[in-house]
C-alpha positions as CSV (number, residue, x, y, z in Angstrom):
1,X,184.8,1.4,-26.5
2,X,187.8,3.8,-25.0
3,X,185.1,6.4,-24.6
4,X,183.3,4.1,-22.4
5,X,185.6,2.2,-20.5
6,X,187.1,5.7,-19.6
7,X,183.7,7.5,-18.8
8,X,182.9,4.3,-16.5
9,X,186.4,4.6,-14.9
10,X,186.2,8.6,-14.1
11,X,182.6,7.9,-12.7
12,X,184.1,5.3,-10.0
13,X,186.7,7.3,-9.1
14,X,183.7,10.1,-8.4
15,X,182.2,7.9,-6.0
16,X,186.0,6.4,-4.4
17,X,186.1,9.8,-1.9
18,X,182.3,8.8,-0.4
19,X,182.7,5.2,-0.3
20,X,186.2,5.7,1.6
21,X,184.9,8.3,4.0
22,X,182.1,5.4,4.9
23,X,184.6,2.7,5.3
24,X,187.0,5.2,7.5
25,X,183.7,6.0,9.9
26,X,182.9,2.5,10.2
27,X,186.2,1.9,11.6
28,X,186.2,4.5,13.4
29,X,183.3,3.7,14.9
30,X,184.4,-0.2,15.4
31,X,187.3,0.9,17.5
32,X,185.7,3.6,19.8
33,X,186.1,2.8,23.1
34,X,182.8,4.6,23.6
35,X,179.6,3.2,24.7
36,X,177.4,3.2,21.9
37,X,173.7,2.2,21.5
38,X,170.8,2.1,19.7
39,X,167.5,3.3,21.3
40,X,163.5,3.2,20.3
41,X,162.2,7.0,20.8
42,X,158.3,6.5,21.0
43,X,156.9,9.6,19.2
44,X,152.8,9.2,19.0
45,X,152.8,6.3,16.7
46,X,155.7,6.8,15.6
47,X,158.9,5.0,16.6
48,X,162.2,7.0,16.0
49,X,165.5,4.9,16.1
50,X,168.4,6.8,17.0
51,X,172.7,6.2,17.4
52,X,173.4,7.1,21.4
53,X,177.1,7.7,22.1
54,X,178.3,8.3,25.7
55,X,181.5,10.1,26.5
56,X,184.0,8.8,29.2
57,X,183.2,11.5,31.8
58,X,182.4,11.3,35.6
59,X,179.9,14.0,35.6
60,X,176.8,15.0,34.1
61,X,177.4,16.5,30.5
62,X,175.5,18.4,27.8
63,X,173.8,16.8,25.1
64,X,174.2,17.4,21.1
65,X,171.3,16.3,18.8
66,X,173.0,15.4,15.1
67,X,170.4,16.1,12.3
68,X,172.2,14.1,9.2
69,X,172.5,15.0,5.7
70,X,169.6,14.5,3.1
71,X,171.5,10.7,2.6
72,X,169.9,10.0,6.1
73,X,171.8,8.5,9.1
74,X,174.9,7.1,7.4
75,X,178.6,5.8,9.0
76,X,179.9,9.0,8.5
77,X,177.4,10.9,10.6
78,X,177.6,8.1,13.2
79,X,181.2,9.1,13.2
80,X,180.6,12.5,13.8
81,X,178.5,11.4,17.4
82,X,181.4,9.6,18.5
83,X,183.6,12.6,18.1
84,X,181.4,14.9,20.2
85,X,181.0,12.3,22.3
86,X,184.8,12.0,22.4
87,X,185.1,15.6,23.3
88,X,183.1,15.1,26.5
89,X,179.9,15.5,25.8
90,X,176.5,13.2,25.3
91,X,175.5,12.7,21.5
92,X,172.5,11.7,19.6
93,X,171.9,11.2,16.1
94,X,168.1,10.2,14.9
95,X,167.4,8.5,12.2
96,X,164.5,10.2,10.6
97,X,164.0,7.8,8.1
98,X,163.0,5.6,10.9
99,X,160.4,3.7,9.6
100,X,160.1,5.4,6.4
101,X,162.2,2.5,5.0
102,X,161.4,-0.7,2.9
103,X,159.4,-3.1,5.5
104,X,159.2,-0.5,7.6
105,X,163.0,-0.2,8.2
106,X,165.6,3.1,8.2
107,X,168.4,4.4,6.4
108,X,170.1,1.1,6.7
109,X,167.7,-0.6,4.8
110,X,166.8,1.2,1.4
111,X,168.6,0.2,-1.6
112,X,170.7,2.8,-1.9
113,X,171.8,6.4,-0.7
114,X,169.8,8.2,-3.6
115,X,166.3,5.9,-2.5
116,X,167.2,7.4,0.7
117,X,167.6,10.7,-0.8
118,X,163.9,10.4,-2.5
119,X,162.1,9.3,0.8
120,X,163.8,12.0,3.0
121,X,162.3,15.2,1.1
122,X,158.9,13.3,1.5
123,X,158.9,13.3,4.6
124,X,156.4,16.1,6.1
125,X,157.8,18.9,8.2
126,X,155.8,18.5,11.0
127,X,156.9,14.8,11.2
128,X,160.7,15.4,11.5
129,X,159.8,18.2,14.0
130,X,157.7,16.0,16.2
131,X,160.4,13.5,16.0
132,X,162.9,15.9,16.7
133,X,161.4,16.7,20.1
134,X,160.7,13.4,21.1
135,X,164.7,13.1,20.8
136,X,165.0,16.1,22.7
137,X,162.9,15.0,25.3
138,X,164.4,11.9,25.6
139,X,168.1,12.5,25.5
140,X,167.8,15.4,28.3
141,X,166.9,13.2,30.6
142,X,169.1,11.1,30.8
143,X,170.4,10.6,34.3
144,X,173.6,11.0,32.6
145,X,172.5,14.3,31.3
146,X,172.3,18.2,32.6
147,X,169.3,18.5,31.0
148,X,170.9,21.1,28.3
149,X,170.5,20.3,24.9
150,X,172.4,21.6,21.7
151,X,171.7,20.6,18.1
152,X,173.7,20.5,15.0
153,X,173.0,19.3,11.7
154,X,175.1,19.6,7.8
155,X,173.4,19.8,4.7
156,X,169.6,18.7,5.0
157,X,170.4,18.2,8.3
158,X,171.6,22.1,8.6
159,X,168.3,23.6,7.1
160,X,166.1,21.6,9.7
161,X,168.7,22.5,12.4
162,X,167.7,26.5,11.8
163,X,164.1,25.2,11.2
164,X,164.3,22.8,14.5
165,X,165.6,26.2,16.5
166,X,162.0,28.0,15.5
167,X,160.4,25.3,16.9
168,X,162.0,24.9,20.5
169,X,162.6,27.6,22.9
170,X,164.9,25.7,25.3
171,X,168.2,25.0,23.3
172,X,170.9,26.1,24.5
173,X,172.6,26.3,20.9
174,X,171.9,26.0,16.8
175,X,175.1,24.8,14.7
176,X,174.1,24.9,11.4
177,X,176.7,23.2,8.6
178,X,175.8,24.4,5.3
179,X,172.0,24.7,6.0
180,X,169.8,27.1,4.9
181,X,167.6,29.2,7.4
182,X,163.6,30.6,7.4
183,X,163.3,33.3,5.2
184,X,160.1,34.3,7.7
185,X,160.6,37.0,10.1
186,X,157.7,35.4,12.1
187,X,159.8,32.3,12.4
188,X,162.9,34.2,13.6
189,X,161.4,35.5,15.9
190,X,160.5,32.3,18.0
191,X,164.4,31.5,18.0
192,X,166.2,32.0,21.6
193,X,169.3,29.5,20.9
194,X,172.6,31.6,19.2
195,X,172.7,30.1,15.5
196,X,176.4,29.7,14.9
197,X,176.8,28.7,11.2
198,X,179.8,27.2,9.2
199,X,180.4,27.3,5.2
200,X,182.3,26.8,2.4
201,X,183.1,29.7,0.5
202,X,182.1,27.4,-2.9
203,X,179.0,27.0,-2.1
204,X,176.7,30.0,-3.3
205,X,173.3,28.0,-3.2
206,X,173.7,28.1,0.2
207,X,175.5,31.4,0.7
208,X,173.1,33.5,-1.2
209,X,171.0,33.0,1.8
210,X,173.1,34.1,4.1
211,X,173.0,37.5,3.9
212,X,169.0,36.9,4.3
213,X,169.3,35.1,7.9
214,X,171.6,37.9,9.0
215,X,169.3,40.7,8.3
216,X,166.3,38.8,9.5
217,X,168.1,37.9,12.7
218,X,169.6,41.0,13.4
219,X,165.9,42.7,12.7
220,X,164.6,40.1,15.5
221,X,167.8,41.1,17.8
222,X,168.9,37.6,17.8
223,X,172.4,35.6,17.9
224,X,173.6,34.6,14.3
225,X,177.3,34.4,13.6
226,X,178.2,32.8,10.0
227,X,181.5,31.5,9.3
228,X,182.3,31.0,5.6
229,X,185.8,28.9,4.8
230,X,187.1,30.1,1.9
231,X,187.5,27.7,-1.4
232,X,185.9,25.1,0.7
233,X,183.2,23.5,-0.9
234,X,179.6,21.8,0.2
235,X,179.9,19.1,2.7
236,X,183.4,20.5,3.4
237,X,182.8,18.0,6.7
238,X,183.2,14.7,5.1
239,X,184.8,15.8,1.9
240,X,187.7,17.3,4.1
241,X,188.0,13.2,5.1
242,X,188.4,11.7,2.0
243,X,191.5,10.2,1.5
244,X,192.7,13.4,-1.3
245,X,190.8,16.3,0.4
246,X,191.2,19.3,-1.5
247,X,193.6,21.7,0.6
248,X,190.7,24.0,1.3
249,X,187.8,21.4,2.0
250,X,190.8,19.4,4.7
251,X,191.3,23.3,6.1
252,X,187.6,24.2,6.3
253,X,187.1,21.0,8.4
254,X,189.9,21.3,11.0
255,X,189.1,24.7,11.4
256,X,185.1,24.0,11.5
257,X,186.1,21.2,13.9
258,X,187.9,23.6,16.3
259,X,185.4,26.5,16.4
260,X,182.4,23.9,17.3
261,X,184.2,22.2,19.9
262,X,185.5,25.6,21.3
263,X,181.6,27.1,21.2
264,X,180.7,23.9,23.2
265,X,183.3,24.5,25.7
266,X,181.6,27.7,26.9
267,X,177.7,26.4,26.5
């Protein structure tokens, strides 16, 4: 019975860190003094629903598309919107479970993050890229808007960043969190936006592809510049929020943070 009880306790202290980092976001997004809304993208039949945040600023700003993690749109990456948006620029985050969902709902309405998990690597590619322009399209023109776009994306999210900048010739900028990129040189070769990646030196699912974007880049004379944070771990991001980050995931984050609003700054 020890055995159990103690197996059950280390198992909710596993899942503590995530559920804290949800109810910190929430808050954070609850006392924003930010304009936030949410907005119906038509795309063909489709609808997308995606999490608008304005930023307090009298002129026209750039925009950041947010592609979220493979959990779908959760709290946390709502948080992250409001943080760009903070920083002075315009951010969207999709939802590309939009519809996908029990009833015909999103992220918010499957049971659970892993049912979320399952529908989100159904989902086919040419789907999220579809949807993915139709957010494009949408948030560049804004009136609030210059009409310059940006897109980021961790995890999941990451992957179909690099895959999204293949697919669209007029971003001005790739940030790609942990993500994988084509392993096609045909691909690479329709990318014009600077890929600017970020990872954690723990990670080496993700890293051993690394070296394989840079040479296929480099071959297609295109912009790639990796950043690997060493002892940091996957999803350094929200990890380095938990209320016990590791030193190294806390460090990766501030220091992720810094370079992606810096590399903004001169877009």
């Amino acid at each position: 019975m020890r055995k159990i009880t103690v197996f059950v306790l280390m198992m909710t202290l596993a899942v503590v860190p995530t559920a804290f980092a949800q109810d910190i976001a929430k808050q954070i997004l609850e006392e924003s003094p930010r304009h936030h809304e949410w907005v119906t993208i038509p795309q063909g039949e489709r609808e997308v629903q995606a999490f608008l945040v304005y930023p307090e600023e009298k002129a026209r700003t750039l925009a950041v598309v947010i592609i979220h993690e493979n959990r779908g749109l959760t709290d946390w990456v709502r948080s992250v919107a409001d943080r760009i948006a903070e920083a002075g620029y315009i951010a969207i985050a999709p939802d590309l479970l939009s519809g996908m969902g029990p009833n015909d709902g999103r992220t918010s309405d499957f049971a659970d993050s892993d049912a979320a998990k399952e529908a989100l690597y159904q989902l086919p590619p040419e789907q999220i890229t579809a949807d993915l322009n139709a957010v494009t399209d949408y948030v560049k023109t804004l009136p609030a808007a210059t009409g310059t776009v940006a897109v980021a994306g961790f995890c999941w999210g990451g992957s179909q960043t690099f895959r999204f900048a293949t697919n669209r010739d007029d971003l001005t900028a790739a940030f790609v969190f942990y993500g994988t990129g084509p392993d096609k040189a045909e691909d690479i070769a329709k990318i014009t936006a600077p890929v600017y990646g970020f990872y954690g030196g723990d990670d080496a699912r993700v890293n051993q592809t690394i070296p394989i974007s840079a040479d296929l880049m480099k071959t297609a004379g295109k912009t790639y510049e990796p950043v690997t944070y060493d002892g940091a771990g996957h999803a350094f991001m929200r990890s380095g929020e938990d209320p016990e980050p590791s030193e190294a995931n806390q460090n990766a984050k501030d220091a992720a943070w810094k370079r992606w609003l810096d590399l903004l700054q001169i877009l």
